[in-house]
N, C-alpha and C positions, 0 to 999 in steps of 0.2 A: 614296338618298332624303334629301330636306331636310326638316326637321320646325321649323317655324319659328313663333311666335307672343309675347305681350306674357311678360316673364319672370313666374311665377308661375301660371301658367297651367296646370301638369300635363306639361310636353314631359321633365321629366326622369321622372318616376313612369310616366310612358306606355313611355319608351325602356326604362326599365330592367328593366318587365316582359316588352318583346317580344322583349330580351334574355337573360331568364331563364325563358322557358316559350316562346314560337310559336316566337321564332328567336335561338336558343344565338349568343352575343358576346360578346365582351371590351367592359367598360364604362370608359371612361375621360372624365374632365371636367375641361374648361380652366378651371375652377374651383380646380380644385386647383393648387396652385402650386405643387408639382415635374412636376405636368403640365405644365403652361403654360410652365414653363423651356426644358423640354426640346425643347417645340413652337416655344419661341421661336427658341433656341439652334442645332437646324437641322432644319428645316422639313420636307427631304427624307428626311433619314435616320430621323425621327421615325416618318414614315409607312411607311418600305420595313420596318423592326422590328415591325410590326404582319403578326401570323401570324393569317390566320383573319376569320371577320366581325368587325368593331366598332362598337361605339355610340361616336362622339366626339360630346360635350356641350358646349353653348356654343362652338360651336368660330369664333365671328365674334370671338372674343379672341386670337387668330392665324389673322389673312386670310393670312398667308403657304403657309396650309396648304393652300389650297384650288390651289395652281398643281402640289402637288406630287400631295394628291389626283387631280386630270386628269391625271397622267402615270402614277400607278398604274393609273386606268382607262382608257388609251389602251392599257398594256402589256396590261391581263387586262379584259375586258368582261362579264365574268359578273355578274349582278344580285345584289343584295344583299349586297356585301361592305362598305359602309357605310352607317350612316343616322349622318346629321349634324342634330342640333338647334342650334338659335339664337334669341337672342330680338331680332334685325334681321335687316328684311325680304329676301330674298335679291335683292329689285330695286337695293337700297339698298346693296349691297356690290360695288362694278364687279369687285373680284378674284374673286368668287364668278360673278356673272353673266356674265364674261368667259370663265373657266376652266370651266364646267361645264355650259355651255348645250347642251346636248341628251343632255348625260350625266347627269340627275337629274330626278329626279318631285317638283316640291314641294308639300306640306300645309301648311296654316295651324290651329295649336292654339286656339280662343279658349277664355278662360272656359266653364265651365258653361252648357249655354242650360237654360232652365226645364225642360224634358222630361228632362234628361240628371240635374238634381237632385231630379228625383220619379223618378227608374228608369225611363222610360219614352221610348221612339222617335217623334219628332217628325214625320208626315207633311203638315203642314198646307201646305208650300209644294207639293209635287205636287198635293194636291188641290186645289189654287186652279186649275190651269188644268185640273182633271179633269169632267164632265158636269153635275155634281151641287155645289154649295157648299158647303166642309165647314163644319162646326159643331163644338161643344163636345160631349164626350162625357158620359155622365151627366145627372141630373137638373140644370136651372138653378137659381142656387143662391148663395152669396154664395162668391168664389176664397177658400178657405185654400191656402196661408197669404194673407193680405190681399196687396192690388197693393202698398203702399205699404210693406210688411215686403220683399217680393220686390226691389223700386226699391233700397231701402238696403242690403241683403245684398248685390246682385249676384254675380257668376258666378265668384271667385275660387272656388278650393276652400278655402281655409283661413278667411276671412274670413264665409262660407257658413255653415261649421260652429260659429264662436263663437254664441254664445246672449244676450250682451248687447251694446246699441249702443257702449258704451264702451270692450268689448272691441275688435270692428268700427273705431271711428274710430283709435285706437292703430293696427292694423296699415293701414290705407289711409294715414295720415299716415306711418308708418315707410316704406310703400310708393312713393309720392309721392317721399318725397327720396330712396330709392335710387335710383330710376328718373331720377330727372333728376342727382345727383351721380356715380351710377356710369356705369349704358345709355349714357345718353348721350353722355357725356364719354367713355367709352370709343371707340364709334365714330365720334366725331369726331374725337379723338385730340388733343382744344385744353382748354385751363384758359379762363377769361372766361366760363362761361355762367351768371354772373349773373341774368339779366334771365327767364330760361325759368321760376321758379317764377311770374312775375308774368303772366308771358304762356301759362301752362298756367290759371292763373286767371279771364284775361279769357279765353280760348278755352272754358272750361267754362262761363263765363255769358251762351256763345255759342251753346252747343249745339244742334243743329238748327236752325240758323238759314245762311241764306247766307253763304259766307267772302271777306269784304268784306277785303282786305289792307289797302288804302291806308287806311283807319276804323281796322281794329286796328294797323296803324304808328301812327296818331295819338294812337292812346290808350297803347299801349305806348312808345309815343319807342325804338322802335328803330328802323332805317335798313330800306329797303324789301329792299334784296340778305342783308342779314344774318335779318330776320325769316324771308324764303322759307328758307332754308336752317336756320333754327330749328324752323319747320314742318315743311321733308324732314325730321328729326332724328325729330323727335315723333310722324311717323307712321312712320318706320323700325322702332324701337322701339314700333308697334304702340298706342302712347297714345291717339292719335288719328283715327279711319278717317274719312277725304274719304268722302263719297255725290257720283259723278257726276251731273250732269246729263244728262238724257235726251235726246237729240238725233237722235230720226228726225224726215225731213223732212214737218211737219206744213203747209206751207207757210206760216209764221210766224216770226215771230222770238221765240227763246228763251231766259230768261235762261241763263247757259252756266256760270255762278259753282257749284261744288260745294258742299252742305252738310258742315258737320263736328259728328262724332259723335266723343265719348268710348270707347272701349273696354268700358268697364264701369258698370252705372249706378250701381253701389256706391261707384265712385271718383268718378265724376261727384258724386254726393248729398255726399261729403266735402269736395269741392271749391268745393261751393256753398255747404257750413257746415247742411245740411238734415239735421234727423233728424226723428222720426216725429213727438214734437211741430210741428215748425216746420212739419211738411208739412199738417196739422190744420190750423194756423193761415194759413198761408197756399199755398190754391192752386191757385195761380198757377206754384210751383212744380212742381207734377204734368206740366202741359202736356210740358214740356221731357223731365222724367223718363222718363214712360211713352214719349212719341214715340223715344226714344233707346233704350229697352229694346226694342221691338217691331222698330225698324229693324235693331239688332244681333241679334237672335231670328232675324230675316228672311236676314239676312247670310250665320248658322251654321246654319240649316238648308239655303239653296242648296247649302252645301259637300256635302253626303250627298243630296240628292233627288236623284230622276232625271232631272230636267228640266234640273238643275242652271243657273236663267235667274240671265242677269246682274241687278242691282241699280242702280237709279237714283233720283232725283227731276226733279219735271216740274214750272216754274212759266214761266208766258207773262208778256211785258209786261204783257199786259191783265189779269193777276192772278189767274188761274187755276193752281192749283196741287191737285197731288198730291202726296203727303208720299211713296207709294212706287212706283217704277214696275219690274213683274217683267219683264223678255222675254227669252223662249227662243229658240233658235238657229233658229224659223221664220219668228221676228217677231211670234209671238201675244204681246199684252200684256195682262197683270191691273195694276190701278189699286189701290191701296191708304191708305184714310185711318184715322190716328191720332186720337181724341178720347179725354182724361182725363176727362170727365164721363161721368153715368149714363143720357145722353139723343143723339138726334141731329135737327137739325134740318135743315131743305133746307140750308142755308149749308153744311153738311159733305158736300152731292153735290153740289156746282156741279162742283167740274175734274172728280170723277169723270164728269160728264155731259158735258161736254164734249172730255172725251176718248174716251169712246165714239163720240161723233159725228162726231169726228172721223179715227177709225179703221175704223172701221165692222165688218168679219165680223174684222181683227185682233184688235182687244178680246174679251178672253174674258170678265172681269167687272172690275168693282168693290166692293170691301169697305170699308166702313168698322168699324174696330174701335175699340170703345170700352168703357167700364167696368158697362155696365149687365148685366145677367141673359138676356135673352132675342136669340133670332134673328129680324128682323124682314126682311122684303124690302121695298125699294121702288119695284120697277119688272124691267123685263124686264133680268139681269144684273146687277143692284145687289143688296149685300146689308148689313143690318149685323150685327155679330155681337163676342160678346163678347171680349174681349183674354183670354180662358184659350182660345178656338179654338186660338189658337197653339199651346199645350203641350197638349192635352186630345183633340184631333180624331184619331180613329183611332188611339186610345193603349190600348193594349191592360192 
């Protein structure tokens, strides 16, 4: 098993307890650097010395490892004699993807989603395409802790835990430059990458928004071949998740350009210079926030529902747009809009209505989730409903 997600995430605290209570292993981490020698030094004989299951950690710090891994499980096929964590994406490693394609299950660690930091099990993406519309559990009421505490904190576990913003910005800024002077540089294995704090910065004051290359080459002044592969870099490293564009054939022409979402919207809010005053004062800022917290929310719970529907966004030439689009392996789609206010007006069911209409008995509903208190319906499959649905719906 591959255990992979953005570094800081929990993939080593997860490993090491399935190591020391579900499933007994030897723990070893290419962090350590008599490890990582030794891993370097030779590859094979590294791994044929290993007696027994092991946890190897960070182990995209010698790709070499992975050729010789597939020759240990080519020799013995018995499951569970390694789980390998990383914090690059295993699409983004050709030695890994080459060497181990149909010999490994992989998982993706993100952040904390908001149900996982109240103790509680998140159903809200099964129940979107279940009879009945879920809602919020509990009396309506104002979210404790506030959206806007939740937006800044984000889903680190360490960052989570601190109790003042100042703490919070300290480690996202220490986090920010490791991830771009180590992660990355690591896996690309080049010195020059200058230019990625500048352009981590216009990509975050892009967020949710369509990824226009040839506009961000213009404003970054970097070259159009070097930026894309700045981009693979940033989403290898898990920085940055693309939201595909939806493309069944509605017979229409559809914009086809992926939105790009932050990882976390606690690193996102750092990146934009936003803290709880600034958000007061201006927002404007919310919009982007919340849309990027909800879409990530929506992301980590597909990973454990049963329906487990892919994740998209829906916008037409003619301007109709949905912020999220769910479908399941039958083709039934739920329509999902984002609003930072405490209201909704028709302007926030237009795409959803028109992708009903356009779907017809496919469409299972639309939700518009927004900041306000109550569940309102407006129509046959439309609903709106509060942004704590998410974390609260059938939470035991």
């Amino acid at each position: 098993m591959f255990l992979n997600g953005p570094r800081q995430a929990g993939k080593s605290t997860l490993a090491r307890a399935v190591a020391e209570r579900r499933h007994p292993a030897r723990y070893l981490t290419l962090d350590d650097a008599t490890t990582l020698a030794a891993a370097h030094a030779d590859p094979a004989g590294f791994v044929a010395g290993l007696d027994g299951p092991v946890v190897l950690d960070e182990v995209q710090r010698e790709p070499r490892l992975f050729l010789a891994i597939k020759a240990a499980v080519d020799q013995d096929r018995r499951p569970g004699r390694f789980l390998l964590t990383g914090s690059a994406a295993v699409m983004a490693l050709p030695e890994l993807a080459q060497a181990l394609v149909g010999r490994v299950e992989i998982l993706t660690l993100w952040p904390f989603s908001q149900g996982e930091l109240a103790g509680r099990r998140e159903r809200f993406v099964d129940a979107l395409f279940g009879r009945r519309a879920p809602k919020p559990a509990g009396r309506p009421g104002r979210v404790r802790p506030p959206l806007e505490a939740r937006l800044l904190a984000g889903g680190f576990p360490e960052p989570a835990a601190r109790r003042t913003e100042a703490d919070r910005r300290g480690w996202f800024a220490a986090y920010a430059t490791t991830i771009l002077q180590r992660e990355v540089r690591d896996l690309a294995n080049i010195d020059g990458l200058a230019a990625l704090p500048q352009l981590l910065g216009l990509l975050a004051a892009r967020a949710t928004t369509l990824l226009n290359t040839a506009e961000l080459g213009r404003s970054s002044g970097i070259p159009n071949t070097t930026l894309k592969r700045y981009l693979a870099l940033l989403q290898a490293t898990f920085v940055i998740q693309p939201l595909p564009a939806w493309s069944a054939n509605l017979g229409k022409r559809l914009v086809r350009s992926p939105k790009v979402m932050l990882c976390d919207t606690g690193l996102l809010a750092h990146l934009l210079g936003a803290d709880a005053r600034r958000l007061r004062a201006d927002r404007g800022l919310m919009g982007p926030l919340v849309e990027n917290l909800v879409a990530m929310e929506i992301v980590k719970q597909s990973a454990w529902s049963d329906i487990r529907p892919a994740v998209y966004h829906y916008r037409s030439h003619a301007g109709e747009e949905v912020d999220l689009v769910l479908e399941d392996a039958a083709g039934h789609v739920v329509g999902l809009e984002v609003k930072a206010g405490a209201t909704v007006d028709a302007r926030g069911q237009r795409g959803l209505r028109a992708l009903a209409d356009a779907l017809g008995k496919r469409f299972v509903r639309g939700v518009v989730l927004y900041a306000g208190a109550t569940v309102v319906p407006f129509g046959e499959r439309l609903h709106a409903l509060p942004i704590s649905a998410l974390w609260t719906h059938g939470a035991g």
